[in-house]
Structure formats: structure tokens, C-alpha cells
N, C-alpha and C positions, 0 to 999 in steps of 0.2 A: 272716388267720391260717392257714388250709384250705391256703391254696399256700404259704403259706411251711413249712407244717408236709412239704407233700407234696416240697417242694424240698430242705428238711432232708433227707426220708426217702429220696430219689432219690440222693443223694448217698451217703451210708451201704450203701446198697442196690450203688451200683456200687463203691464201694469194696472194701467188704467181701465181697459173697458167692459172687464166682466163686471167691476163693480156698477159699470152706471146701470147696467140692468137692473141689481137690487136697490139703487138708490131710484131709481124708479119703482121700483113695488110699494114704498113706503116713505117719502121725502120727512124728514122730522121724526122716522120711528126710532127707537132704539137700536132696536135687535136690525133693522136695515143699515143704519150706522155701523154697530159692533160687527156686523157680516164686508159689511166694504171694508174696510179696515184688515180686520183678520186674512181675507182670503188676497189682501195686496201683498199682505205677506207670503202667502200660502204659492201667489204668483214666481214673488220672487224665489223662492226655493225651487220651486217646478225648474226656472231657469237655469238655476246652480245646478241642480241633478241633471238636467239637460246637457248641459258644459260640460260636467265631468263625465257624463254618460259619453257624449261625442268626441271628446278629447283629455281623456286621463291624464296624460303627461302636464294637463293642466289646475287638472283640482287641488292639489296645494297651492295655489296662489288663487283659486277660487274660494278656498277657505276662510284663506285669509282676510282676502277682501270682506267675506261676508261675516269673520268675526270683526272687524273696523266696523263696520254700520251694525251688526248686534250688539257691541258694548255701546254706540251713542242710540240704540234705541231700546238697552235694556228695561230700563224703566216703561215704557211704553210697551214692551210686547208681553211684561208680568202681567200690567196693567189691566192687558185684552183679555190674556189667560183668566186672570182673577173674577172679570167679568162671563166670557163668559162659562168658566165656571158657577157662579152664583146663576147666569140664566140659567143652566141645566137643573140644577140643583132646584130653581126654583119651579120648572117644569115638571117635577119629580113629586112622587107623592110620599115617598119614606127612599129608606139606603138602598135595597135592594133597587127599586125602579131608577134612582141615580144613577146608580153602578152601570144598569141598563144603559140607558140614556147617556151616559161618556163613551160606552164602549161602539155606539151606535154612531154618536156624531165624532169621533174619533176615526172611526172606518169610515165613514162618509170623508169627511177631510182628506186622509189619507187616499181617497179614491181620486178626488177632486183635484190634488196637486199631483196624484200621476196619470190622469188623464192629460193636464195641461203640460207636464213633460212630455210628453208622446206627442201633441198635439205639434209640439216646435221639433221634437224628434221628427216628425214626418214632414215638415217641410225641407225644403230643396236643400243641398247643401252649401250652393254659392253663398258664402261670406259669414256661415255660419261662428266660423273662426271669428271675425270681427264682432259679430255679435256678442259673442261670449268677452273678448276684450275691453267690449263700449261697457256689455254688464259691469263687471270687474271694477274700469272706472266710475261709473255709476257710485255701484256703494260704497266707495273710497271718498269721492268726491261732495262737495256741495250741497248738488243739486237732490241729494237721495232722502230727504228729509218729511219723514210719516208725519211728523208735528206740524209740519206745514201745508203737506200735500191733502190732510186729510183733518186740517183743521175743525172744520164746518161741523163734520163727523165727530171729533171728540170732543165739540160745547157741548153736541145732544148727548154725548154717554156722561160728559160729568155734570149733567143738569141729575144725577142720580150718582150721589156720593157712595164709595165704598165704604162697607165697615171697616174698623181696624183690627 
């Protein structure tokens, strides 16, 4: 019960609390919204690569779970893309500094989700197995829902409509 409890908490733990840092830098901002949001994603992948980093014989069924909750959040993670897409773009002063500026917050990203893999890589390994299990059911399940977890977050990105 101890490691499922701690596997629970480990899970919530990475979900949840990097963002509330940036959701304190900026309560109501946009780009503090579209940042919590994305990198809850970004969380949850760190985890996946974790799982399959620490136990192979498992990442086909970590696949899968996490293609089950990418088809019910595809709309929502084009969404994020789309935006912030246009943020960069609109931080950009022509193609060239775009081009810049994707390749830049793209390696940033990619730093950031395998920092937070290594970060759960270096913790203990008692119940890491279940952790990776509770994930699994996570994104299968109910309770895994960006539309709701991070409601608040997506009134202030759609108070600024995309184009078509």
C-alpha cells in the first residue's frame, strides 16, 4: 500500500508542480497558461521515457496507454502546438529569426523533458515498477484529463482566438 501510495504521489507530484511555479510568474498571462499546459505534457513524456528507460520489456504497453490518452487529447495538444507556434513566430522578426527561435525553444524543451526523466531516473528504485503501472493506468483511465485539469489555463489561451 506504502509504494502504491508513494507511486500515486510521484505521479501528481510530476504532473502537477513545476507548473505552479510558472503559474505564479504570471496568474492571467497567456504565455504562463500556454507554458503550464505544454510542459504538463512534456511531464508526462519524461515519465514514459522513464518507464521504458527503466524497464523495456515494458514500453509496448507504455505506448499504448499513452497513444489511448494522445488520441482523446489530440485536439488539444495540435491546439498547444498551433499556439505556441504563432507565439514564436510572433516573437520573430522575419523567417530566418523564426527558424532561430523553433530551433532554440525546441532544444530548450527537449532539455527540459530529459532533465525531468533523469530527475525520476535518479530516484530510488523501490516501487518504481508500480509507479510506471499507476502511469499507464493514469492515461488509460478517467482521471487523465488536460481539458479539465487545466481548464482555468485554457479560458485565458482561448480568450485569443486562432486563425483558420
Amino acid at each position: 500500500m506504502r509504494i502504491h501510495t508513494l507511486a500515486a504521489g510521484l505521479i501528481c507530484v510530476l504532473l502537477g508542480s513545476s507548473g505552479m511555479a510558472m503559474a505564479a510568474e504570471g496568474s492571467g498571462n497567456y504565455g504562463s497558461a500556454l507554458s503550464q499546459i505544454y510542459f504538463a505534457h512534456q511531464r508526462l513524456l519524461a515519465l514514459r521515457d522513464a518507464c521504458d528507460q527503466a524497464f523495456p520489456a515494458q514500453s509496448g504497453a507504455n505506448a499504448k496507454a499513452y497513444a489511448v490518452w494522445h488520441t482523446r487529447h489530440k485536439a488539444l495538444l495540435n491546439e498547444l502546438e498551433a499556439r505556441l507556434t504563432l507565439m514564436i513566430r510572433g516573437a520573430s522578426k522575419d523567417e530566418r529569426e523564426y527558424m532561430r527561435n523553433v530551433g532554440k525553444y525546441e532544444g530548450s524543451i527537449l532539455e527540459y523533458r530529459t532533465g525531468k526523466r533523469d530527475e525520476i531516473l535518479a530516484q530510488p528504485r523501490d516501487g518504481m515498477d508500480q509507479v510506471c503501472v499507476d502511469f499507464r493506468n493514469y492515461l488509460t483511465g478517467s482521471g487523465s484529463d488536460f481539458r479539465k485539469d487545466y481548464a482555468e489555463e485554457l479560458r485565458e489561451l482561448r480568450k485569443r482566438k486562432l486563425p483558420k
